[in-house]
MIKEPA-325529 format. One record per residue (C-alpha): residue number from 1; x, y negated, z negated. Coordinates in steps of 0.2 Angstrom, whole numbers, plus 5000, padded with zeros to 4 digits. Last residue first. Layout:
REM MIKEPA-325529
> NUM; X; Y; Z;
...
This chain:
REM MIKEPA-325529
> 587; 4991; 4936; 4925;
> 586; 4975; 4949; 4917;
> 585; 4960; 4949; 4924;
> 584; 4958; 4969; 4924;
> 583; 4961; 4984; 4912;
> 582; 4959; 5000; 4917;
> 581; 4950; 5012; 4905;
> 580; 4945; 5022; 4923;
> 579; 4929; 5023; 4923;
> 578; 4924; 5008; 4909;
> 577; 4936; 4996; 4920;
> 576; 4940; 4986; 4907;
> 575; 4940; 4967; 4906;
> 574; 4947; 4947; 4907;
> 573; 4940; 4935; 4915;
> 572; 4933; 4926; 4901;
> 571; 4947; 4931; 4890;
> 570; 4958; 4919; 4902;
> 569; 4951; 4904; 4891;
> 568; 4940; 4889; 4898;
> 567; 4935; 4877; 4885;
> 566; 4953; 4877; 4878;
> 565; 4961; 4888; 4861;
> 564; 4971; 4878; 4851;
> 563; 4990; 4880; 4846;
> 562; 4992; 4883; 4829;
> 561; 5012; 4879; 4823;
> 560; 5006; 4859; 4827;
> 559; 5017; 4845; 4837;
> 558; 5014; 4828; 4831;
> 557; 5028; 4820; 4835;
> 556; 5046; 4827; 4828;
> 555; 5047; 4842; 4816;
> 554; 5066; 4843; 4810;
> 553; 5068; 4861; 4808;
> 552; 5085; 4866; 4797;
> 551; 5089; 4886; 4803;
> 550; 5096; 4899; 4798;
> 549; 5085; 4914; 4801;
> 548; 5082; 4917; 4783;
> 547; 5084; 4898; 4776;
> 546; 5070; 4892; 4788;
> 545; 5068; 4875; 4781;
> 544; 5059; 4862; 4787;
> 543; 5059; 4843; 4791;
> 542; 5045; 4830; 4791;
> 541; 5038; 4816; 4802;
> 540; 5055; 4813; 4814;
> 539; 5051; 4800; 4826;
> 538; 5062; 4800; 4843;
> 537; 5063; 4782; 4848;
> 536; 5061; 4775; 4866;
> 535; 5070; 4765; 4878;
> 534; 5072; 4776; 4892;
> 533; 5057; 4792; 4897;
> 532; 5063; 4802; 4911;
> 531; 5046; 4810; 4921;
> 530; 5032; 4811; 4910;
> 529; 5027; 4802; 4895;
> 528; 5009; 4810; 4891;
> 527; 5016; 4825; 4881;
> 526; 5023; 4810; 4868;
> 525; 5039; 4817; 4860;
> 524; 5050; 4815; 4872;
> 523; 5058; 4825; 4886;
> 522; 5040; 4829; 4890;
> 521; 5028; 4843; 4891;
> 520; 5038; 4856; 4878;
> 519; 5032; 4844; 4864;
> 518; 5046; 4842; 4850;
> 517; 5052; 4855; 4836;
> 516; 5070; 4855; 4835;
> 515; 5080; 4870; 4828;
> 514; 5096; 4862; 4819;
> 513; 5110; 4877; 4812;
> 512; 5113; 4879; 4796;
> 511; 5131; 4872; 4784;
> 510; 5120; 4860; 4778;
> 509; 5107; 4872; 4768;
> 508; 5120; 4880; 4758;
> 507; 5131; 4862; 4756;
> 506; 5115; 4855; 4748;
> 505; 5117; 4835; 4749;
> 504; 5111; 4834; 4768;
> 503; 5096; 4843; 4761;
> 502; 5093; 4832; 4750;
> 501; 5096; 4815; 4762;
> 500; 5085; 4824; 4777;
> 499; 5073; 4828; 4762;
> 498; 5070; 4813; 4756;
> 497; 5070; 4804; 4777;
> 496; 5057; 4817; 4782;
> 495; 5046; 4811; 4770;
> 494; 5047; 4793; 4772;
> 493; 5044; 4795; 4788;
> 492; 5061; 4795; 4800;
> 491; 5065; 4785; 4816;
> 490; 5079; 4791; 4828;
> 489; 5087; 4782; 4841;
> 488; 5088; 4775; 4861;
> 487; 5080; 4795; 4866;
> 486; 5087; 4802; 4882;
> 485; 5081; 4820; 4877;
> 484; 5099; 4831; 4876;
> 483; 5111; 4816; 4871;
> 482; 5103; 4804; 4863;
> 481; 5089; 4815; 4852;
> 480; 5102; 4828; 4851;
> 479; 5115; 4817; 4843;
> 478; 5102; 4808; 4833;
> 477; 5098; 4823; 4824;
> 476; 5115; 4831; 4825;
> 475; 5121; 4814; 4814;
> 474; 5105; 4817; 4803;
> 473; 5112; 4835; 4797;
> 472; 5129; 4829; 4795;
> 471; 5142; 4835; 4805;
> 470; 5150; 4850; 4799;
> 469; 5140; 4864; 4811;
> 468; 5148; 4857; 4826;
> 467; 5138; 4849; 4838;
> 466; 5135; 4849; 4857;
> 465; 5143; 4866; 4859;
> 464; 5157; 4871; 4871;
> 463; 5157; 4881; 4887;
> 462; 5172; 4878; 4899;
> 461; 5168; 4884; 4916;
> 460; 5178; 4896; 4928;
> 459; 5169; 4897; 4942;
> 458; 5163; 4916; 4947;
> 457; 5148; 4915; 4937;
> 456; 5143; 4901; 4948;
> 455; 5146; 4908; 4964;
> 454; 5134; 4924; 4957;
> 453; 5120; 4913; 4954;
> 452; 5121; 4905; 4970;
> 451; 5119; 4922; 4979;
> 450; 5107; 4928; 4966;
> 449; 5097; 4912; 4974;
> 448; 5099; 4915; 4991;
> 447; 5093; 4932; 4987;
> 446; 5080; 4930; 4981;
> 445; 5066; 4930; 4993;
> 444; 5074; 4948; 4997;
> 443; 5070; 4951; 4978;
> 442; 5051; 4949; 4979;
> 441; 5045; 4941; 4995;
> 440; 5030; 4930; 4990;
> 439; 5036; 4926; 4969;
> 438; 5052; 4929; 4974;
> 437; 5052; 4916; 4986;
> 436; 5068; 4906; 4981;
> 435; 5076; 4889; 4988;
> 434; 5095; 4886; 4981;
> 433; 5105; 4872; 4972;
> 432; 5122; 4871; 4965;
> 431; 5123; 4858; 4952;
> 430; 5136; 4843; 4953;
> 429; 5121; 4827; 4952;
> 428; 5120; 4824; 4972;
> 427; 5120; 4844; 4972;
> 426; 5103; 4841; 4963;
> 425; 5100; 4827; 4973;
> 424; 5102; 4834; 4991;
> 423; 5092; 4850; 4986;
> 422; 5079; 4843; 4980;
> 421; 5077; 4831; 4995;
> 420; 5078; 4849; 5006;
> 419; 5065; 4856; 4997;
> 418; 5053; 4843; 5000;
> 417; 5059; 4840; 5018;
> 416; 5055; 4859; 5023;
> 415; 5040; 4858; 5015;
> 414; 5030; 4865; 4998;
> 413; 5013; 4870; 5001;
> 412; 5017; 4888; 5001;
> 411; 5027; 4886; 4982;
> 410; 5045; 4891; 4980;
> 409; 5056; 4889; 4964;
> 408; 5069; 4876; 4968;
> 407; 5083; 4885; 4957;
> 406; 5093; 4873; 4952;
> 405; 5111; 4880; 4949;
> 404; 5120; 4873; 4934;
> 403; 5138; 4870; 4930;
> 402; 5143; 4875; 4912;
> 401; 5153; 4865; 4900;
> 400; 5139; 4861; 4889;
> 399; 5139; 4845; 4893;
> 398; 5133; 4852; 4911;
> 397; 5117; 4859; 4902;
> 396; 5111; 4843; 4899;
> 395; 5115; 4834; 4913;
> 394; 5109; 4844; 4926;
> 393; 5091; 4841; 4914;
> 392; 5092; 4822; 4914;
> 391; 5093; 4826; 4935;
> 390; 5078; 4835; 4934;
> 389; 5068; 4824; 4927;
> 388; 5074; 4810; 4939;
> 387; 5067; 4822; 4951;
> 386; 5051; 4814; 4948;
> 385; 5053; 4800; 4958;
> 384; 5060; 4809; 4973;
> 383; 5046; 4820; 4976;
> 382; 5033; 4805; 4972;
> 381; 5044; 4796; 4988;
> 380; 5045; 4811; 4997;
> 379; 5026; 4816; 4999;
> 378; 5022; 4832; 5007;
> 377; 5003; 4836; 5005;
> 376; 4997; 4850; 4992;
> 375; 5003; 4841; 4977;
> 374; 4994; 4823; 4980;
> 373; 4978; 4833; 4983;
> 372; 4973; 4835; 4965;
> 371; 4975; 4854; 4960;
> 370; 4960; 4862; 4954;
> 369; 4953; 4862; 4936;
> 368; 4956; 4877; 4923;
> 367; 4973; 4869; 4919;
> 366; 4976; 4850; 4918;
> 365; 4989; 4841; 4929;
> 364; 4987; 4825; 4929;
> 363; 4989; 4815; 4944;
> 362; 5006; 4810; 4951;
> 361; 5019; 4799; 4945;
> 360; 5034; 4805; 4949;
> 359; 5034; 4816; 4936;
> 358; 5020; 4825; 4942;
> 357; 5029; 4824; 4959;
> 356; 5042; 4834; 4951;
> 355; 5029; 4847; 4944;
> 354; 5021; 4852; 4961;
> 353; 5038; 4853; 4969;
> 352; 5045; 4865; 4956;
> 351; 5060; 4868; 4947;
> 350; 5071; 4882; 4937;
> 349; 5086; 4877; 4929;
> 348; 5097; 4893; 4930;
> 347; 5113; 4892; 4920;
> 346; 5128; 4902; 4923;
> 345; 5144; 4911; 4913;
> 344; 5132; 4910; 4896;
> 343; 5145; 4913; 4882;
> 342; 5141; 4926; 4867;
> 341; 5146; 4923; 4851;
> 340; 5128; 4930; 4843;
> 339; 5125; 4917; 4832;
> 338; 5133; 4900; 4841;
> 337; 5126; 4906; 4858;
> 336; 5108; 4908; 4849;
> 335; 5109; 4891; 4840;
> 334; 5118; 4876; 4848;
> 333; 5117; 4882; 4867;
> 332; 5100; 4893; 4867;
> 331; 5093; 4880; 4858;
> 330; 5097; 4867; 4869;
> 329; 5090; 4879; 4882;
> 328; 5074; 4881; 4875;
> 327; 5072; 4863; 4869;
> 326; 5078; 4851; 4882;
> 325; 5082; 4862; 4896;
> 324; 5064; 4866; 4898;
> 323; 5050; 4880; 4892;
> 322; 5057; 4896; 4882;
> 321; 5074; 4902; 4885;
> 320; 5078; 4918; 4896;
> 319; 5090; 4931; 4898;
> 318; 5097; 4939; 4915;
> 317; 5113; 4951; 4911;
> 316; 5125; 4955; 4926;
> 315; 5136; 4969; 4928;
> 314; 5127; 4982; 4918;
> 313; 5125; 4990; 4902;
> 312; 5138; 4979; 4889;
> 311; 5127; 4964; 4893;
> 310; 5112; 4970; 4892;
> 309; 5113; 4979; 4876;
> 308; 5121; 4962; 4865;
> 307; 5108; 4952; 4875;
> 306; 5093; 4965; 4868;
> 305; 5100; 4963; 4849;
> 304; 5103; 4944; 4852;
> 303; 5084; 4944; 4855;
> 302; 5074; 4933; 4869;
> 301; 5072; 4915; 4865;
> 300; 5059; 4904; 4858;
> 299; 5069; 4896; 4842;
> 298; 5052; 4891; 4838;
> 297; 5038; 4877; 4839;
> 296; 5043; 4869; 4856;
> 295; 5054; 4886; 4859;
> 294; 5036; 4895; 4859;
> 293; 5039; 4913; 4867;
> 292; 5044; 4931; 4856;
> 291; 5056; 4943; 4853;
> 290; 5062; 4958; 4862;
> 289; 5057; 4963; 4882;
> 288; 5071; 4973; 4888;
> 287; 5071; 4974; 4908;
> 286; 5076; 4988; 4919;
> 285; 5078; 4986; 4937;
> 284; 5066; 4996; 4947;
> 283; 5058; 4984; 4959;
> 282; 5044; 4979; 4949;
> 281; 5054; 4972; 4936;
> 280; 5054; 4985; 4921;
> 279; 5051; 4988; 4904;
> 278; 5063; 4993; 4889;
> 277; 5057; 4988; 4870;
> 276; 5070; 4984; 4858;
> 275; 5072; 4991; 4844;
> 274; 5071; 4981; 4827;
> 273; 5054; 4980; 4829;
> 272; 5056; 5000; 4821;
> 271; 5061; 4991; 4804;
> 270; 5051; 4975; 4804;
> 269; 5038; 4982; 4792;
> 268; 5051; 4990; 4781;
> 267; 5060; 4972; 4780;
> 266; 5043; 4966; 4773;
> 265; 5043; 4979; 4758;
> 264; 5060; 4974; 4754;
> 263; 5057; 4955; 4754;
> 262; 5044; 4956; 4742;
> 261; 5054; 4955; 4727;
> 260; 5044; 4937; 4723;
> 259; 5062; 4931; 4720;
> 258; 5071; 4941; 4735;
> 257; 5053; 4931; 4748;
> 256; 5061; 4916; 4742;
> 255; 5054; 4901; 4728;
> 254; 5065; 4886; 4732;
> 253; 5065; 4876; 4714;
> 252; 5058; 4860; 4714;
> 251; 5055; 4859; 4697;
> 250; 5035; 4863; 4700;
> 249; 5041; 4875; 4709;
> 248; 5045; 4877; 4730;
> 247; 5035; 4889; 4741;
> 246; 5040; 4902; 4753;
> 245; 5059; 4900; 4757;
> 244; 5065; 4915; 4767;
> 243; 5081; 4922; 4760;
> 242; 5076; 4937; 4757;
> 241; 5076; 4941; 4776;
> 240; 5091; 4935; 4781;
> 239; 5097; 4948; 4770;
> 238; 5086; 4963; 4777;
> 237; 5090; 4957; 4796;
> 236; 5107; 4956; 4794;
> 235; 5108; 4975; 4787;
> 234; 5096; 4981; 4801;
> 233; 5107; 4972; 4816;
> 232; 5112; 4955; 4824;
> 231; 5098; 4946; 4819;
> 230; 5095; 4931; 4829;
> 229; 5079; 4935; 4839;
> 228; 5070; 4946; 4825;
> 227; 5074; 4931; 4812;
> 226; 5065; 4918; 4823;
> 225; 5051; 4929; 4822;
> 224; 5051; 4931; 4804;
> 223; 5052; 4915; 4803;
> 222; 5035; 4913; 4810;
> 221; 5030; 4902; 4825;
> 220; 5027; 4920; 4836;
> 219; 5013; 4923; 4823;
> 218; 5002; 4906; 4828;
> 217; 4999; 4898; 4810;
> 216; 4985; 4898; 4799;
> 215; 4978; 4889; 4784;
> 214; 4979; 4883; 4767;
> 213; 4971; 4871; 4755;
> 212; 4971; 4878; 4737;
> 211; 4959; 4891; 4726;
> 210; 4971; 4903; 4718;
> 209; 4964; 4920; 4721;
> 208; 4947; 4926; 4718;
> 207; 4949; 4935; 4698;
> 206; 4948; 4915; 4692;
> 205; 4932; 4914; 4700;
> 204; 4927; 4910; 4718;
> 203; 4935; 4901; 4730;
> 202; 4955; 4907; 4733;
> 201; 4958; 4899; 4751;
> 200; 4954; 4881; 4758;
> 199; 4958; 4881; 4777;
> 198; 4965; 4868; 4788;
> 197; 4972; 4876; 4802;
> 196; 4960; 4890; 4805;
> 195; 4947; 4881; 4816;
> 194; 4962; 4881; 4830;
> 193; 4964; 4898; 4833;
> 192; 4978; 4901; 4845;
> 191; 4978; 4918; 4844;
> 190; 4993; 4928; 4835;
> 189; 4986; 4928; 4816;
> 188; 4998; 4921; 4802;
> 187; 4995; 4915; 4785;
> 186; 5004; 4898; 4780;
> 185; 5023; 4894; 4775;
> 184; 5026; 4878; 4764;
> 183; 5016; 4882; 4747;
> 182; 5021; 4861; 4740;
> 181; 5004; 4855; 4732;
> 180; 5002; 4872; 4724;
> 179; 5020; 4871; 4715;
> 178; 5027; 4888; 4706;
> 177; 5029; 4893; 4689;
> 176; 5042; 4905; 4695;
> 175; 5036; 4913; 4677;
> 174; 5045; 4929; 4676;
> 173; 5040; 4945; 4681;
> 172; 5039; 4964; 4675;
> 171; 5022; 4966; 4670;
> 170; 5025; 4965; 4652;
> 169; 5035; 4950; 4655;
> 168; 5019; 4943; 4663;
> 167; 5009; 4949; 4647;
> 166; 5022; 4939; 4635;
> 165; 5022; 4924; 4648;
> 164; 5005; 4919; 4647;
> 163; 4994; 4927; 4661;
> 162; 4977; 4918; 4673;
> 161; 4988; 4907; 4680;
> 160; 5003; 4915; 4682;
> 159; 4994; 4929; 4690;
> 158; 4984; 4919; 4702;
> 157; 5002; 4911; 4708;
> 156; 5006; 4929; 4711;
> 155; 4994; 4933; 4723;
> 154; 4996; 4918; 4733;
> 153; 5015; 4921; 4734;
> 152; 5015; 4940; 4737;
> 151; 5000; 4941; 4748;
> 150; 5008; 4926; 4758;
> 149; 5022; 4938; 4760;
> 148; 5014; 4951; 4764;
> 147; 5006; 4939; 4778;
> 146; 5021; 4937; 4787;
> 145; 5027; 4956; 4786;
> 144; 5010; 4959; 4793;
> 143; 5011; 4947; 4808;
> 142; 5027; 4952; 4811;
> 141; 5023; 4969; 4813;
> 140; 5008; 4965; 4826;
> 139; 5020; 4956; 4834;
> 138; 5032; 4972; 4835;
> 137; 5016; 4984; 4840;
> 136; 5023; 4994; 4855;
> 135; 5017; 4982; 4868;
> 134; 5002; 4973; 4860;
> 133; 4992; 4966; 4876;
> 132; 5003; 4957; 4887;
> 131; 5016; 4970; 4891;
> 130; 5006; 4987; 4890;
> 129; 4993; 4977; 4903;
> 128; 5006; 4974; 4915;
> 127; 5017; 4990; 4917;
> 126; 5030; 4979; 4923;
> 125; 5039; 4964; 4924;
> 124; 5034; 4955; 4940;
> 123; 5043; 4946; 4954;
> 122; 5030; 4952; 4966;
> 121; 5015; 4939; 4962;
> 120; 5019; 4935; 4943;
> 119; 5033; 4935; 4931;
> 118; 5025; 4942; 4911;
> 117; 5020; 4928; 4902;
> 116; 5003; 4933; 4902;
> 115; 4994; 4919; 4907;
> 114; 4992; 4899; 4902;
> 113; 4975; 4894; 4899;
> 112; 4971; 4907; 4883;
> 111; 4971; 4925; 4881;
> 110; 4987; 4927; 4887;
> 109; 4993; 4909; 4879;
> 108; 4989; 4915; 4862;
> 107; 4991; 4934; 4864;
> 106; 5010; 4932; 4865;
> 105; 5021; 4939; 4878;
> 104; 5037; 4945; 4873;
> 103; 5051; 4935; 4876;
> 102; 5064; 4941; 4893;
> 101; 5078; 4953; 4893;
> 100; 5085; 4959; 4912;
> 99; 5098; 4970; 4916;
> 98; 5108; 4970; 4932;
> 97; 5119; 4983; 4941;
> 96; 5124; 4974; 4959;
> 95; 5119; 4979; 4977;
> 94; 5115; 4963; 4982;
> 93; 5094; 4968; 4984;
> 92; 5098; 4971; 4964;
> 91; 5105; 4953; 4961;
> 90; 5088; 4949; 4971;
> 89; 5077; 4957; 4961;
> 88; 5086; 4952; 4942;
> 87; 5084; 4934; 4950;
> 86; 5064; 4938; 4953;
> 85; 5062; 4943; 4936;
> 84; 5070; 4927; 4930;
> 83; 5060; 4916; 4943;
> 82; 5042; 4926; 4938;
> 81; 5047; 4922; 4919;
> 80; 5054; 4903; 4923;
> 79; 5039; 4899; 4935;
> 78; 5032; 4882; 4933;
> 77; 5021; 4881; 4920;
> 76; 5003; 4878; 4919;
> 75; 5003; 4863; 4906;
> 74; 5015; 4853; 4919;
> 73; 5034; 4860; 4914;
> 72; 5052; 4852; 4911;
> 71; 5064; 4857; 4922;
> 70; 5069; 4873; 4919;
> 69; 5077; 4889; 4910;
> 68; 5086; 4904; 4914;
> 67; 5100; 4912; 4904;
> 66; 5116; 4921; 4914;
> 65; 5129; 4932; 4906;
> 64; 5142; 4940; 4917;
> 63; 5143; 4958; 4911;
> 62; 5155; 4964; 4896;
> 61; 5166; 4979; 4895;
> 60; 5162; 4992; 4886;
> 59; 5168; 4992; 4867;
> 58; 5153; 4993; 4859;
> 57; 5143; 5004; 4871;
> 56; 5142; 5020; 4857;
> 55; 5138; 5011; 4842;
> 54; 5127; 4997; 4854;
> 53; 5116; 5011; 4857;
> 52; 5115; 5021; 4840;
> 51; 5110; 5005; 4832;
> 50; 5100; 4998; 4846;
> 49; 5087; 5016; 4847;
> 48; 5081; 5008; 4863;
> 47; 5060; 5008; 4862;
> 46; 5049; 5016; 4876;
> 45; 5036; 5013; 4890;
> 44; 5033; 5019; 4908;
> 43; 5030; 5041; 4903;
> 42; 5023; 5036; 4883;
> 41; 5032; 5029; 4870;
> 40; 5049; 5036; 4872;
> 39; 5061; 5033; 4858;
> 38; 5078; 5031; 4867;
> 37; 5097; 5032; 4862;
> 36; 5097; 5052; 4860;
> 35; 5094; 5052; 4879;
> 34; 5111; 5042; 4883;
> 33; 5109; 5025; 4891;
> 32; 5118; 5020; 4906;
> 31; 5105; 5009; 4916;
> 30; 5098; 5024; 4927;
> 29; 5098; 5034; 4910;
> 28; 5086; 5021; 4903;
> 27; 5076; 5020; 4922;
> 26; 5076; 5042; 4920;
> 25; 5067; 5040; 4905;
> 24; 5054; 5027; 4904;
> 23; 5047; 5034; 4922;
> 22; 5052; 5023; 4939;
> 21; 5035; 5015; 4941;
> 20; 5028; 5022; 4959;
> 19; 5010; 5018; 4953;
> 18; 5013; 5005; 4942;
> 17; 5018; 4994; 4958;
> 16; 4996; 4996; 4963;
> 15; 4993; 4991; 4945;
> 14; 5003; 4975; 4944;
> 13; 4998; 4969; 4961;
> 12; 4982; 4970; 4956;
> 11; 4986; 4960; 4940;
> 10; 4994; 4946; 4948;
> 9; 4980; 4944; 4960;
> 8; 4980; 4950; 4976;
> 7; 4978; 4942; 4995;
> 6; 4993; 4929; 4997;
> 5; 5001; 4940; 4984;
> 4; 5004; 4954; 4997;
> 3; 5008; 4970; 4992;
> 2; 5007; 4984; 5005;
> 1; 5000; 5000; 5000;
């Protein structure tokens, strides 16, 4: 059956690719893996054992290392997952061993306006529905060992209230007497569920739980999230673990999962989530899918586990950062490069026609509602506007020593001019640039762009990060806002600005690394301000602390860990064929 995304959706072109899947375990022994290294679950879908894996492949030699990311998106997003499977195509079509890891889908966006996360039209990963809905259970581990701990915390604040100290010693505890007014973590579930933000919990009597506000935040936002992608193995994860701050006492005291004792229990949820899961693209190239999406609220990058697999299995390894240069790829730079000591040889910045115009100028771009006419008719000087977005992007990953290729992601309204003026200025600006139709043609549309990729790799760069982990917490701030989003300063509440000069003062916490939190739709922190926003100030309204997976998180705009769910969600569309089981809708 020919495959023609012109005439099939996303998930028909899915299920009829399923059909000649390579099976789970003669694609892991295709890749170099040993049958002792694999937990099959089920004929297409399996976990890598990663301890007896990485035990065996330690010393092989390591493959040339490239993370995709892009320009900054319009609310639909321009293509990173289908552009990063259709890289590991074309690198294939080239005759060269390449392994993939992109961020598992999470239900939010696949139930909601923006898709599954999984590629799309014949740049896919595959099996389809396995991917987007559940997988083999890791966010659904998450989301339990996030919600033990709020079990612990909420539970035990009932206890001190309702016990004096003689019965709590009875029990085993000590008073941790802890603060209601400053409970900073929230319970998780992974839709975007906008009526649980603001929440009061505990109503009833004094056997009901500590009555407080509360609420809910998207599971991929937890810590424990952030954990899976930067621990490098079971032992790291447990202590980072422990060291998740929950809740501060009334002395302002950090009260961690270790002092609530619960930090055990959530470990032994996130055990087998440890593994990481092995798909495919629909080609046949294997592709490990391992930590979750949301770099605006998150680290949003696929695992250092499945990177430190990759790398050592074949001669290329494709990763992938969430949204634009600015936030997943800064993050990537400063955070995940700086944990797992590993060096990106290339960068992929992946762009589109429709968005530059966007920043150009052009109409707004809302999902659900068709495309205004300015993006389906050539138009050079909106093109060339807009690629002022691009160009602050060039520049950011070029101060990190590595030279970019642009990736001008195709589209069948885009022309012949178009693509060459995006060309012209991203070559203009010291990147490489090449067109790609993977999403039409699959890996042979690719193959201009593995080409690229692999002259980048083959130039010597000199990778350096944008901030040593010495330099004052507001120093990175404003070093980041500066250098990365174009910002003139920084501006603090008052807030922010206590516990920037607190945490500045705790040589524990100012030793970790920065994870931003800013709007993925602009390089600022206003989602209307598009294109390259000058003479504007980045305002910091509080600052986080995710002592287990490392980071300080300096929250800027009004970003929220619970997305929302729009008037016309994906889960309309989506259903079972009650025949066959078959699930359809999904993209």
């Amino acid at each position: 059956m020919k495959l023609d995304p012109l005439k099939m959706a996303d998930w028909q072109i899915a299920e009829a690719a399923e059909k000649n899947m390579v099976p789970f375990a003669r694609l892991a022994a295709k890749m170099g893996l040993k049958e002792e290294e694999l937990i099959p679950m089920g004929r297409q879908v399996g976990k890598v054992d990663f301890r007896r894996a990485i035990a065996r492949l330690k010393k092989a030699p390591l493959a040339k290392y490239v993370d995709v990311t892009a320009i900054t998106p319009t609310p639909l997003g321009e293509g990173k997952t289908t552009t990063t499977m259709g890289l590991i195509e074309g690198l294939g079509k080239l005759g060269k061993r390449v392994v993939g890891a992109i961020r598992q889908p999470s239900s939010g966006p696949t139930f909601n306006v923006k898709g599954s996360a999984a590629g799309g039209g014949l740049a896919q990963c595959i099996p389809l529905t396995p991917l987007s809905i559940r997988l083999t259970g890791d966010i659904d581990s998450i989301t339990n060992a996030h919600n033990l701990a709020m079990v612990a915390l909420t539970s035990r604040m009932q206890h001190e209230r309702n016990y004096d100290d003689a019965r709590l010693k009875q029990a085993g505890l000590k008073r941790l007497d802890i603060d209601p007014q400053r409970v900073e973590t929230r319970w998780a579930i992974d839709f975007c569920a906008q009526a649980l933000r603001n929440i009061t919990i505990g109503r009833g009597g004094k056997m009901d739980g500590f009555e407080m506000p509360s609420g809910f935040q998207i599971t991929v936002s937890s810590e424990i999230m952030a954990i899976l992608a930067v621990a490098k193995d079971l032992k790291d994860m447990r202590e980072r673990m422990g060291r998740m701050v929950l809740a501060y006492s009334r002395q302002g005291k950090a009260v961690t999962t270790r002092d609530l004792e619960v930090d055990g229990a959530m470990t032994a949820w996130m055990v087998e989530a440890l593994n990481p899961n092995l798909l495919q693209t629909i080609e046949g190239q294997g592709v490990f899918v391992h930590a979750g999406p949301f770099a605006n609220i998150a680290i949003g990058q696929s695992s250092i586990i499945a990177d430190e697999l990759g790398v050592r299995l074949g001669e290329y390894h494709v990763t992938e950062s969430g949204f634009a240069a600015d936030i997943g790829f800064e993050k990537f730079w400063n955070l995940k490069c700086r944990f797992s000591g590993l060096k990106p040889n290339a960068v992929v910045i992946v762009s589109t026609v429709r968005a530059l115009k966007m920043h150009g100028g052009g109409p707004v771009v809302k999902p659900g509602l068709p495309l205004d006419e300015a993006y389906r008719k050539e138009n050079l000087p909106l093109l060339e506007k807009g690629c002022e977005n691009l160009v602050a992007h060039i520049e950011t990953v070029k101060k990190s020593g590595v030279r970019p290729v642009v990736c001008i992601n195709s589209f069948y309204t885009d022309t012949a001019a178009e693509v060459a003026l995006i060309r012209k200025i991203a070559e203009q600006h010291g990147a490489l640039a090449a067109h790609s139709a993977h999403w039409l043609k699959g890996g042979e549309g690719a193959r201009e762009l593995a080409e690229a990729v692999i002259a980048a790799c083959n130039e010597k760069n000199h990778f350096k990060f944008l901030y040593e982990l010495q330099l004052p917490l507001r120093q990175r701030i404003e070093l980041i806002a500066k250098e990365v989003y174009g910002a003139r300063g920084v501006t603090y509440t008052a807030t922010a600005l206590e516990k920037a000069k607190t945490f500045e003062a705790d040589p524990e916490i100012a030793r970790l690394g920065t994870c931003m939190v800013k709007t993925h739709l602009s390089l600022s922190h206003d989602p209307t301000i598009k294109g390259r926003p000058r003479d504007w100030e980045l305002p910091i309204r509080d600052i986080l602390i995710y002592r287990g997976a490392g980071f300080v998180v300096p929250v800027a705009g009004d970003i929220k860990l619970m997305p929302g769910t729009a008037s016309s969600p994906a889960f309309r569309n989506i259903d079972v064929d009650v025949e066959t089981g078959r699930v359809q809708g999904l993209f």
